[in-house]
N, C-alpha and C positions, 0 to 999 in steps of 0.2 A: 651630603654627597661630595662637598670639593670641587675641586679643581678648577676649570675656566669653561663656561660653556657661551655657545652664540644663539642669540634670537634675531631670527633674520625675515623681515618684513617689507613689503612698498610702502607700509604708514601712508595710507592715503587718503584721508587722514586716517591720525593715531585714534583708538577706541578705547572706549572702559576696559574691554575685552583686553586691548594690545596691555592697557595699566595694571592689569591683572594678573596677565604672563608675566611681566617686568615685577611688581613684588613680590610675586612668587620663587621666580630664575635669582632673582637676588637672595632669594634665605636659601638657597639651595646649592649655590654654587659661592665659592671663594670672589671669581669674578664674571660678571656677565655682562656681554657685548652684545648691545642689541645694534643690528645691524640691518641700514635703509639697502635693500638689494634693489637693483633696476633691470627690467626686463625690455627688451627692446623693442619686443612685439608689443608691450602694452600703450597704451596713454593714459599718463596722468593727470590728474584734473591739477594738485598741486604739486608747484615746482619740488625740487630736490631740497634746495637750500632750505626751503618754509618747514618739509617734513621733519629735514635734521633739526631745523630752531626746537620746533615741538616736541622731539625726541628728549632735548639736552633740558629742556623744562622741565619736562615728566621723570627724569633719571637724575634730576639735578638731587633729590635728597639723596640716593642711593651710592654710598661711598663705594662699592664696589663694581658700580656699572657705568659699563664708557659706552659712545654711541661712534658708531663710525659707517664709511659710506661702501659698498664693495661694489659698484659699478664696474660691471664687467669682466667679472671673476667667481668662478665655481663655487657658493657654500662652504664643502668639503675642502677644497684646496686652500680656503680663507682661514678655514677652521685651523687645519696642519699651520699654515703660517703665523700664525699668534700664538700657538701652543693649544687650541682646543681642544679637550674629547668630547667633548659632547654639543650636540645641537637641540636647543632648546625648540618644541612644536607643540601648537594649539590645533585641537581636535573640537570641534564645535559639532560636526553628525555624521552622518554616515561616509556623505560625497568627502567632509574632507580626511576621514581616515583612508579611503581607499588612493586619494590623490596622497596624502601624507605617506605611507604603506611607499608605493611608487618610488615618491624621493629619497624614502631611506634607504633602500634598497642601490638605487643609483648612489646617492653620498657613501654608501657601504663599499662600493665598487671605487670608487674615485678615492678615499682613505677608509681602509678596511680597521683602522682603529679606531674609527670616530661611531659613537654610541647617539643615537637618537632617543633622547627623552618626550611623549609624549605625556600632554597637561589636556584636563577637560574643566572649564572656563564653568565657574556654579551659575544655575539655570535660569538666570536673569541675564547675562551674558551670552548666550548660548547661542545665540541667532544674532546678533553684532554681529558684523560686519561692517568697512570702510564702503562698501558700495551701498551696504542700505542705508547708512547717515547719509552718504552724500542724494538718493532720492528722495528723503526724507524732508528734504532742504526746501525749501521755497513756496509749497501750498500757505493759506493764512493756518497761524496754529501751529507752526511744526516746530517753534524755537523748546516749549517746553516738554517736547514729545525727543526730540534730537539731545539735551541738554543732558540728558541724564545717563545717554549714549557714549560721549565723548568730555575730556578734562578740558577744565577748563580755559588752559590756553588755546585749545584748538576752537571751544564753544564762541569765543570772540572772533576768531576769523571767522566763522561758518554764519558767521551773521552778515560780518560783510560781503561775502562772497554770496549768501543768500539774496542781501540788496540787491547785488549786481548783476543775478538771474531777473528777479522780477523787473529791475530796472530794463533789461535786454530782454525782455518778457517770455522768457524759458520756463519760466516755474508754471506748476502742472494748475 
């Protein structure tokens, strides 16, 4: 394919699933910018800075992908600024191709050259999700059930951040 394309994510945490887009956008594109987006209406469980550490681990073999931060700036307009045609998207079922559908349409509007590439994550991947590791987290039993969900630099925080639920006695 070529060129430069973006993958744009809250990494909340980063998932098998996010590592699976990431070696895939890398043999596909010349260069690929996976990109921590922040949405203002959300809350994050982790900071900004922890998401990126975890990014630049995971992307650190991949000589052709940078990781960078676009708080507070349109996709599509990020995309035009770095030289991108294409936006790299993960389709995992139904809900998110109709909400993916949606954003290309709007990124289509906003730079009508930018090309949305969707990807469908193979079927052990498929239902990851950032919000189902993070529920996953704290019952007794979930480290080897969660482990296999998430790389392993993230698996080490999720344990300590796990301690610190049951420690504050949140866990289910």
């Amino acid at each position: 394919m070529g060129s430069t394309a973006v993958y744009a994510g809250s990494f909340d945490p980063p998932t098998s699933g996010h590592v699976w887009m990431i070696e895939r956008g890398a043999k596909l594109f010349d260069r690929l910018i996976v990109a921590v987006a922040q949405n203002p209406e959300k809350a994050y469980t982790f900071p900004l800075k922890q998401r990126l550490g975890w990014l630049e681990t995971i992307c650190g073999p991949f000589g052709n992908v940078e990781v960078a931060d676009i708080r507070n700036r349109f996709l599509a307009r990020y995309a035009a600024d770095v030289g991108a045609g294409h936006i790299l998207r993960g389709i995992r079922d139904e809900e998110d191709y109709r909400y993916e559908r949606g954003m290309r349409y709007i990124n289509s509007d906003l730079n009508p050259e930018l090309e949305t590439v969707f990807m469908m994550p193979a079927r052990g991947l498929g239902q990851v999700s950032s919000s189902f590791v993070k529920g996953m987290v704290g019952p007794d039993g979930w480290q080897p059930i969660v482990e296999r969900y998430v790389p392993a630099c993230v698996f080490g925080d999720l344990i300590a951040w796990g301690e610190s639920l049951v420690a504050d006695g949140e866990s289910s």
